[in-house]
C-alpha positions as CSV (number, residue, x, y, z in Angstrom):
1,X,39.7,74.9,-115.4
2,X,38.8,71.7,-114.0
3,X,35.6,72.2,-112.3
4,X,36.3,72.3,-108.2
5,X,39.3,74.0,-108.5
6,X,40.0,76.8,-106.5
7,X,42.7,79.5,-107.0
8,X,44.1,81.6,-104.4
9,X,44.7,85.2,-103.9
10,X,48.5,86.0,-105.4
11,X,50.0,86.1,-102.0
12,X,48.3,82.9,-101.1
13,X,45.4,83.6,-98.9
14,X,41.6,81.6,-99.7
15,X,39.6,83.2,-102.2
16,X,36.7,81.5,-103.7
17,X,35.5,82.0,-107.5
18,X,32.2,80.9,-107.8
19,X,30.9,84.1,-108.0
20,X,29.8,86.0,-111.3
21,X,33.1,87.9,-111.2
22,X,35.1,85.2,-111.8
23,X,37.3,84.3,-114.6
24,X,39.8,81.4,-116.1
25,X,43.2,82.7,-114.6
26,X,45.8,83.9,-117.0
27,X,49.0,83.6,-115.8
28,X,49.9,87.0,-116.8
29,X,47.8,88.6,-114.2
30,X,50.3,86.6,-111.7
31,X,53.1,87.8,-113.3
32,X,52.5,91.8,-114.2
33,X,50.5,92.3,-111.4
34,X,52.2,94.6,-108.7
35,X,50.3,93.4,-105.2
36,X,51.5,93.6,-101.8
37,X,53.7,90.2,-102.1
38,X,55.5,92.0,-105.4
39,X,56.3,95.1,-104.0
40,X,57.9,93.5,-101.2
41,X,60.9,91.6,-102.7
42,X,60.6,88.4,-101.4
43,X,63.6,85.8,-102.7
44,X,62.2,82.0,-102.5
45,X,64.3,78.6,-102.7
46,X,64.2,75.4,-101.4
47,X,66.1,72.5,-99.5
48,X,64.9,69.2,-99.0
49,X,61.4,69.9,-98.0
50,X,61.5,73.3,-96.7
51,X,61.3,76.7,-98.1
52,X,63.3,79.5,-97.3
53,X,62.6,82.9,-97.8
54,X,64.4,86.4,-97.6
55,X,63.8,89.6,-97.6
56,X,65.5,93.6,-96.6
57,X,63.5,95.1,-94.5
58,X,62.3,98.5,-95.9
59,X,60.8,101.7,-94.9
60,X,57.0,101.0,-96.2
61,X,57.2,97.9,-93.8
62,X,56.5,99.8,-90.3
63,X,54.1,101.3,-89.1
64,X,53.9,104.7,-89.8
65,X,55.7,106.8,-87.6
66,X,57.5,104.0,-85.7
67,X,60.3,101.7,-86.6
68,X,58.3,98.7,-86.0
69,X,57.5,96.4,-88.9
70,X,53.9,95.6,-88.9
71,X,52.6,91.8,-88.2
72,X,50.3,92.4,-90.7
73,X,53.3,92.5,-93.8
74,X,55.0,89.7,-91.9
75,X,51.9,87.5,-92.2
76,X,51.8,88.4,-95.9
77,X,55.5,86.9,-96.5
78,X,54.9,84.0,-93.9
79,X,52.0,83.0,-95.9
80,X,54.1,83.0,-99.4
81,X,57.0,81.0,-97.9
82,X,54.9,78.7,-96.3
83,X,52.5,78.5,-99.6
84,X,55.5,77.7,-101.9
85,X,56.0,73.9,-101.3
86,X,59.0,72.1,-103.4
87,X,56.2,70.5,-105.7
88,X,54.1,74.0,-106.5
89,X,52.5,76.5,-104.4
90,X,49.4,75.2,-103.0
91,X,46.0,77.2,-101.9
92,X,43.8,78.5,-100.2
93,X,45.2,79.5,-97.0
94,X,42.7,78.2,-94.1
95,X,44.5,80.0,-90.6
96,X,47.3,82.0,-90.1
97,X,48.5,82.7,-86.7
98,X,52.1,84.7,-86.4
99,X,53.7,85.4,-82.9
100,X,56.7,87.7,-82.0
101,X,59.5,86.7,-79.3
102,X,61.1,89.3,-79.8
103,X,61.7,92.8,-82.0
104,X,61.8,92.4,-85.2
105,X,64.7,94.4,-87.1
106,X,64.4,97.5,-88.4
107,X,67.2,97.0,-90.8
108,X,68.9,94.4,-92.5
109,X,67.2,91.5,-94.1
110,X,64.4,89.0,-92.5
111,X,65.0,85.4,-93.0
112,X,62.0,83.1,-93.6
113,X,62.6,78.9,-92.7
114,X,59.0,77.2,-93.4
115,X,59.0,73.4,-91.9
116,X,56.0,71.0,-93.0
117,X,54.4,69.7,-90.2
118,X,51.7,67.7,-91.9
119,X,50.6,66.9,-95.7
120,X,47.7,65.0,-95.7
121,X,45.4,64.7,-98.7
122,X,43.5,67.4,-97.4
123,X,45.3,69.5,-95.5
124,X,48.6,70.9,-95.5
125,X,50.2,72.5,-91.8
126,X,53.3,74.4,-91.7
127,X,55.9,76.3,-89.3
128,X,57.4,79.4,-90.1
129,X,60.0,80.4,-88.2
130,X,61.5,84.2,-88.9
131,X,65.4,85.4,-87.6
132,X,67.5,87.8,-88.4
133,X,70.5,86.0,-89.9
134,X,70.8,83.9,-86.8
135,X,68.7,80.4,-87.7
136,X,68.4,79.3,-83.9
137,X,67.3,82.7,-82.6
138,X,64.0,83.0,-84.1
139,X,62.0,86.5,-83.7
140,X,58.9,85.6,-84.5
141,X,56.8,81.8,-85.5
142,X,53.7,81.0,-87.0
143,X,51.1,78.0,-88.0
144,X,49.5,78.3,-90.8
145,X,46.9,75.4,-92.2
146,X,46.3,75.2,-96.0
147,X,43.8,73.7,-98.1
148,X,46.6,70.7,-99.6
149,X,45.4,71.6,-103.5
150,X,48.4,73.0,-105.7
151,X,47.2,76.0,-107.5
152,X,47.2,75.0,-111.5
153,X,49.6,76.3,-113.9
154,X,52.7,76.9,-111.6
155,X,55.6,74.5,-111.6
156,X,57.2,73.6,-108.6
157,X,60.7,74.7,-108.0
158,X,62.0,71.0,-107.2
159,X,63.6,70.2,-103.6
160,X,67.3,71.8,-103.6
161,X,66.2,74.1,-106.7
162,X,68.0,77.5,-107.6
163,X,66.5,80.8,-105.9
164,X,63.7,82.8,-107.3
165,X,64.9,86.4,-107.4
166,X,62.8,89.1,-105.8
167,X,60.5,91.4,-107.6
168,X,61.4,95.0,-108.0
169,X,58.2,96.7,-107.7
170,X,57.6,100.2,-106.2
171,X,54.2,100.0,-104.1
172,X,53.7,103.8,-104.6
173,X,53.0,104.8,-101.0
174,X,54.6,105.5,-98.3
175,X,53.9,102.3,-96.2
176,X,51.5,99.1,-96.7
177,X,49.0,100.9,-94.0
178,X,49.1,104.3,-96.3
179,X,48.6,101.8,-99.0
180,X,45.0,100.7,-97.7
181,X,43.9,104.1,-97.6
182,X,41.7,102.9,-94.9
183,X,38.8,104.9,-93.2
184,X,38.2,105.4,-89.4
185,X,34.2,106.0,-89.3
186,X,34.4,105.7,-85.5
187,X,36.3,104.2,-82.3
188,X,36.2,100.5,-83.4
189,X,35.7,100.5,-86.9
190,X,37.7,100.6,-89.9
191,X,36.9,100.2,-93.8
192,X,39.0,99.9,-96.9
193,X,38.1,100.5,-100.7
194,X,38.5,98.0,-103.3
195,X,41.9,99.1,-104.7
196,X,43.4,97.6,-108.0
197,X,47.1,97.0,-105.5
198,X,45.3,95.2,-103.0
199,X,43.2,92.9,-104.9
200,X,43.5,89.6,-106.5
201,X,43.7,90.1,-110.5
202,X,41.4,87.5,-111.3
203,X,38.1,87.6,-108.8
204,X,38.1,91.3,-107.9
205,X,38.5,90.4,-104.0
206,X,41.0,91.5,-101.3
207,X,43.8,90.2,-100.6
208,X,44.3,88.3,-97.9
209,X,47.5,89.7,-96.7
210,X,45.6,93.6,-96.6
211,X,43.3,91.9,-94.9
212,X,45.6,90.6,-92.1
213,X,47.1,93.7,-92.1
214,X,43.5,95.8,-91.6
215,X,43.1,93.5,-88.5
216,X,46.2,94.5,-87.5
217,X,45.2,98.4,-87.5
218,X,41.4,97.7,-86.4
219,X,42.7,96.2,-83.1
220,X,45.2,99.2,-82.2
221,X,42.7,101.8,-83.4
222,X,40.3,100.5,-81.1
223,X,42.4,100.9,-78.6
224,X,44.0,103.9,-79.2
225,X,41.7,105.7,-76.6
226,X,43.8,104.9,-73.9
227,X,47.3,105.0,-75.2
228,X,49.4,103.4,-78.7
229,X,50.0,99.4,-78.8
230,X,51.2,97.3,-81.1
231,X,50.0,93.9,-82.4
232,X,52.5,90.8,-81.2
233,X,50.3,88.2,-81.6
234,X,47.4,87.9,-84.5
235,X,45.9,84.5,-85.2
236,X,43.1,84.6,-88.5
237,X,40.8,82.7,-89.9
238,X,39.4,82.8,-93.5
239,X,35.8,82.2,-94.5
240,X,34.5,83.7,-96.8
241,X,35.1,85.7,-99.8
242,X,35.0,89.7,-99.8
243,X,34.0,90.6,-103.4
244,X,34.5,93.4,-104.8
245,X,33.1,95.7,-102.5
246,X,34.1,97.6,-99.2
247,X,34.8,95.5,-96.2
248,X,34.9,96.7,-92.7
249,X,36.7,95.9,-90.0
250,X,35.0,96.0,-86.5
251,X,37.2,95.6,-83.7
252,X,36.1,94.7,-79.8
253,X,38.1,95.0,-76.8
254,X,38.3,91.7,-75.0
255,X,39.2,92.2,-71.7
256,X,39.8,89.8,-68.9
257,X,42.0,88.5,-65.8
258,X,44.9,87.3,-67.6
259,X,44.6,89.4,-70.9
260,X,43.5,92.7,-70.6
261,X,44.9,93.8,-74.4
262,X,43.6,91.0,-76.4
263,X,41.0,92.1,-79.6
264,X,38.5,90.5,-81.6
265,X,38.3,91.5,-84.9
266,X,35.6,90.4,-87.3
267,X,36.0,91.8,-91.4
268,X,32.5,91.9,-92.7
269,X,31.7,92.6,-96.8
270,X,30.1,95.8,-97.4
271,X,29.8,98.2,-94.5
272,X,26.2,97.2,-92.9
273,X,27.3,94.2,-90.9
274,X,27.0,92.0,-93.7
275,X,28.8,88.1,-94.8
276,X,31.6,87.6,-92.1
277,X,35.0,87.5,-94.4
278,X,37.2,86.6,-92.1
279,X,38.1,86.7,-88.1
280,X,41.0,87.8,-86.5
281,X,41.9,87.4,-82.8
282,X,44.5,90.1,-82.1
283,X,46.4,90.5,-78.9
284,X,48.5,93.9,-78.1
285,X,51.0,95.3,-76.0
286,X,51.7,99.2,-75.3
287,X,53.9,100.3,-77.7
């Protein structure tokens, strides 16, 4: 591995591998290993510059007890689309930020149309838009800023190139939240275990798209006290690594003139308030 190089997690989001833990990647690990991005059976191609994703909704996608798809597995695909340039997939993700205009569906398949906005030499900025089967009604966009670095090892699927099929994979609970197993120590506060389906094969550390979606959940559990929301806006940033360790999610109310449902959540490694992970600003609507 040439030294500098950094590999991302295997749905694309920043991890950082100078750490003891780390490890030469073996591509295996990429392909046997059943993570959130497998389990979700995403189909990738491309045409021109842009890639397209696609993807039937499913059952695990809402959030439980709702038919709402959660933010948090949208983010996950948006960043895999996005990630997957004609040339390679390229790494580590730097922001995300995903907004809905309207409902997502609760059937049928989710269509994925990622634009390049910029590719300079060092970074890389893309649009996502997300529709329903109808290209100029989108449901949902996002930004999302890259590190412009292609991961080593992966061939690129060449502009115009055939489809990649989805991966069958079952993810073995009943929806991605179940999935997290997460914890609810008190009113603002959620923590998740290091899990072998949420982390990254080679570095031990969390996915970013569980982390996305634990932001997600942090924000409405914190403001579940005064009735249910949901999450149509969630804009992240990446910072550090988690390890392989807890992380905790603490989640704080912003309130203010024009915004009185927007929530900052801040993913800390270990459970004492520790190295800042990553930092989500979340803003909900009643549900």
């Amino acid at each position: 591995m040439p030294q500098g190089v950094r590999f991302c997690d295997v749905d694309g989001m920043a991890v950082d591998p100078a750490s003891d833990d780390a490890r030469p990647p073996d591509l295996g690990d990429f392909a046997d290993f059943a993570n959130f991005t497998a389990s979700m059976g995403l189909e990738l191609w491309h045409e021109d510059d842009r890639t397209h994703g696609r993807v039937e909704v499913r059952r695990e996608f809402m959030a439980p007890g709702s038919d709402r798809v959660r933010v948090g597995v949208l983010a996950t695909l948006v960043d895999t689309v996005a990630g997957t340039l004609p040339t390679g997939p390229i790494n580590p993700t730097v922001d995300l930020r995903i907004r809905l205009l309207d409902e997502p569906p609760s059937s049928g398949a989710i269509h994925f149309v990622s634009h390049p906005v910029k590719a300079g030499k060092r970074l890389f900025l893309g649009e996502v838009f997300l529709h329903a089967g109808e290209a100029s009604r989108p449901f949902a966009t996002s930004m999302i800023t890259f590190i412009n670095q292609t991961i080593q090892g992966f061939a690129g699927g060449g502009a115009g190139g055939g489809r990649t099929p989805p991966i069958a994979r079952p993810l073995g609970a009943a929806s991605y939240d179940d999935a997290l197993a997460p914890r609810y120590p008190n009113a603002t506060t959620v923590e998740i275990d290091p899990q072998p389906h949420v982390s990254n094969p080679i570095f031990g550390t969390f996915l970013g798209g569980a982390q996305v979606l634990l932001a997600e959940i942090a924000a409405e559990h914190a403001l579940s006290g005064s009735g249910t929301y949901r999450t149509v806006d969630l804009d992240m940033r990446f910072v550090n690594r988690s390890g392989g360790e807890t992380i905790s999610a603490t989640a704080e109310p912003v309130s203010g003139p024009f915004d009185e449902h927007s929530v900052r959540v801040a993913i800390r490694r270990g459970t004492d308030d520790a190295r800042l992970v990553s930092l989500a600003s979340v803003r909900c609507q009643p549900a």
